[in-house]
N, C-alpha and C positions, 0 to 999 in steps of 0.2 A: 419195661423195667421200672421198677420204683425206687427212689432214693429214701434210707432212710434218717428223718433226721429224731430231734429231742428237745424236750425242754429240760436241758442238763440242772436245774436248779432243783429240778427234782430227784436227783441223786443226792446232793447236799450243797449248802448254802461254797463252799470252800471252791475256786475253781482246778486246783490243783488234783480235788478228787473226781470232779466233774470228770474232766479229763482223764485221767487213770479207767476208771468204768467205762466209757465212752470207747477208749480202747481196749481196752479187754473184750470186750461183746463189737468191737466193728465198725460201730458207729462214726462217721466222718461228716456229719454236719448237724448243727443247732440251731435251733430256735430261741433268741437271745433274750433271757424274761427278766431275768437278776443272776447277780454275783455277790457274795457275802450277805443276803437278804439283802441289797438294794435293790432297786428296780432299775431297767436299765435307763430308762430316762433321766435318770440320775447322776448315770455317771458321769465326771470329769472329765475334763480332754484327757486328763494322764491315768486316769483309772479303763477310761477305752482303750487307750493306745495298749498298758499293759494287759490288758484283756485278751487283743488283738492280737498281740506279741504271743501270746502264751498260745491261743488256738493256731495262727502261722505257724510254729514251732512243731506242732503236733499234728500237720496235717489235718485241722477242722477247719470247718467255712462255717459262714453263717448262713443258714437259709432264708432267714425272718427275724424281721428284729417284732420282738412277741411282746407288743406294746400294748398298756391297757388305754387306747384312748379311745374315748365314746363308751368309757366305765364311770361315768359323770351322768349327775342329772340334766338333762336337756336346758331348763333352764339359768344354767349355768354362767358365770360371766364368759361369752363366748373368745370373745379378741383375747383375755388374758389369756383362755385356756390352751387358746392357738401356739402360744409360745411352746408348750407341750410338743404339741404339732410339728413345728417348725425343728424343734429340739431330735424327736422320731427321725424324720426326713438327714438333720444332717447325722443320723449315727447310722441309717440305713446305707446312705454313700458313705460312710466310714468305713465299714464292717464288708461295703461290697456286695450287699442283697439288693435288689431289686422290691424286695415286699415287706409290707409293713401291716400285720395282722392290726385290724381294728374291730371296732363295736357300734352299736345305734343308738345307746344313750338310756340311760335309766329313764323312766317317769312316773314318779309315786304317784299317787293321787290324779294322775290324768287317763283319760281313757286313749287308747289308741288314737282316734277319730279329733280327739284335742292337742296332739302334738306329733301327729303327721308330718305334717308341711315343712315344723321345725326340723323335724328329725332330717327328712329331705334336701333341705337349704343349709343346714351343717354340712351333710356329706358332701353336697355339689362344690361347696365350697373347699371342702377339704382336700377332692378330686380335682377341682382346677390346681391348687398347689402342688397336688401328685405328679399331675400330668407334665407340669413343668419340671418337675427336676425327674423326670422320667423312673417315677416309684409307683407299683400295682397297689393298694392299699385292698388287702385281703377281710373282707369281711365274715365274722363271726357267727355265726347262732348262740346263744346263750340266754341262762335266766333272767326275767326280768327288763330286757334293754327292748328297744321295738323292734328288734329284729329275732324273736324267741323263738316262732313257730317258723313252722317252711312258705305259709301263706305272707306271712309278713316280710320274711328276707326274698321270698320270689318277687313283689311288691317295692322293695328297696333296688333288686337287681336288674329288673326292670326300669328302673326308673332311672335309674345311672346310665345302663344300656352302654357302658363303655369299659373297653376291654383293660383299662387301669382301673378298675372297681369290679373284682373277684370275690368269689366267697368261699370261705373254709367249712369243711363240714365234718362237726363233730358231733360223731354217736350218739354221744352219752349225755350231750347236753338235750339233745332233741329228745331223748328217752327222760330225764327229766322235767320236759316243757310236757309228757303225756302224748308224743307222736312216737311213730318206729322209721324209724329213719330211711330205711330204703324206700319209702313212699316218699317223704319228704325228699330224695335224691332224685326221685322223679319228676318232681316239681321245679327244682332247681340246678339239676345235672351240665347244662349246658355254660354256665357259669363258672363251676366249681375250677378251682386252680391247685387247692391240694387240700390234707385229710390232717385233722387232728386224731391217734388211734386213745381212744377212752371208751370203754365199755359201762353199761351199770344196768340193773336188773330194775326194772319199771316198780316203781317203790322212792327207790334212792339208792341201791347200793353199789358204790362203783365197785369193777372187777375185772380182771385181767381181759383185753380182747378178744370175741367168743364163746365166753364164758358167762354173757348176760344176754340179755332183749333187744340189745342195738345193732344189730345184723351186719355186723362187721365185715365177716367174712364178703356178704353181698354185697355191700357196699365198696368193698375192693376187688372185688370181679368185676362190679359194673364199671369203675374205675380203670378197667387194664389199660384200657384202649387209649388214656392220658401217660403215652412214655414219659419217664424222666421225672413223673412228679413226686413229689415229695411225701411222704408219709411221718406227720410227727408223733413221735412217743409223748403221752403227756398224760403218764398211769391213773395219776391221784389217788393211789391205792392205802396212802395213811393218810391223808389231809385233803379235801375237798374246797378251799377256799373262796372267798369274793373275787380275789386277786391274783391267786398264783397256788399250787398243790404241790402235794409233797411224796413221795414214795421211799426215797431212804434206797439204796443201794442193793440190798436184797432183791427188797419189793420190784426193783428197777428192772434188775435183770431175769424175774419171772413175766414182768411186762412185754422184755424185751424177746423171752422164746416167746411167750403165747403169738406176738406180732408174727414173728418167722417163723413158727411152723404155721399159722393160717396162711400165710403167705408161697409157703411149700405143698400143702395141702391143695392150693387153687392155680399149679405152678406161675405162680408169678415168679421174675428172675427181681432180686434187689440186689442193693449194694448199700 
């Protein structure tokens, strides 16, 4: 069985509708990105607490606090950016997740092979602090950062080699790095801890899951055999951003059939 969760931000900025949508379609857990266009790193103690308040009320958890760190250039002042870090960590024991999505760090103008090592010696760093307050920091594929292609994040996953450093594997980003993703899930498959669901058609266009080049459906079949993981909705069906994507409440809930019936289709059981 798979759980499914959301990045509810992409319903709308407001969390009152967040929630409304969320349940109407079923959904009982999220991936925490922003509230009101904040980012959740952001928030205050008392802007969490009522956050918190509001998703306990409703029956949602959190699954992931859907943080952008390691969306920095590598050479970045590192100790300051750690406060970030530090900040993730205590909203993850806040909220009662265990995971904390992260990235491998932009690097304009270096090649792979000239910021390797840095990229390396951030994460390990970042992972001993994980390891301590007992949080998995879930690792990303995405544009641009060192870990884009499936050679590169096998390369980071390997190198951590420890089961509080996981990787997320998103379709549509790998469809936009120019791989197909269930190859790359073969590279990487033993790693994986859960799914961001984003499709898009080798070009650029995002599109409901299924419904592109990012071999969705296989890549949750190959999946079955992980009970209980997580499946995030995160459509980007009106907005594509650096930061964070948008779908708007419509768009959400054609996101959210295309997910379930591929999901009925392969009978997988969710919830």
């Amino acid at each position: 069985m798979f759980r499914i969760s959301c990045f509810a931000d992409e319903i709308s900025p407001d969390i009152n509708e967040q929630i409304n949508v969320m349940k109407e379609l079923g959904i009982r857990f999220v991936e925490l990105r922003s509230v009101n266009d904040k980012n959740v790193l952001d928030f205050t103690d008392d802007e969490a607490a009522a956050i918190k308040r509001a998703f306990d009320e409703n029956g949602i958890s959190v699954s992931s606090i859907g943080s952008p760190i390691g969306k920095v250039d590598i050479d970045c002042d590192f100790e300051k950016y750690l406060e970030k870090f530090y900040r993730a960590i205590e909203l993850a024991r806040f909220f009662g997740t265990r995971y904390i999505r992260v990235f491998s760090f932009y690097h304009e103008g270096k090649t792979l092979e000239q910021c390797r090592d840095k990229v390396l010696r951030r994460l390990e760093i970042m992972l001993g602090i994980a390891k301590r307050n007992g949080i998995v920091l879930c690792h990303e594929n995405e544009a641009a950062i060192y870990g884009q292609n499936a050679s590169e994040c096998r390369d980071i996953l390997c190198k951590m080699n420890d089961p509080s450093f996981r990787a997320v594997i998103d379709p549509a980003n790998y469809i936009l790095a120019g791989e197909y993703p269930f190859e790359c899930l073969k590279k990487t498959h033993e790693f994986i801890e859960y799914a961001h669901i984003k499709d898009a058609i080798m070009g650029g266009e995002i599109v409901p899951a299924g419904k592109g080049d990012g071999q969705v459906g296989q890549v949750l079949d190959f999946l079955r055999w992980h009970d209980g993981m997580f499946v995030t909705l995160e459509p980007h069906l009106s907005l594509a951003g650096s930061m964070r994507g948008f779908s708007g409440k419509e768009q959400f809930a054609i996101a959210h059939s295309a997910l379930t019936e591929l999901l009925r289709e392969l009978k997988i059981e969710y919830c």
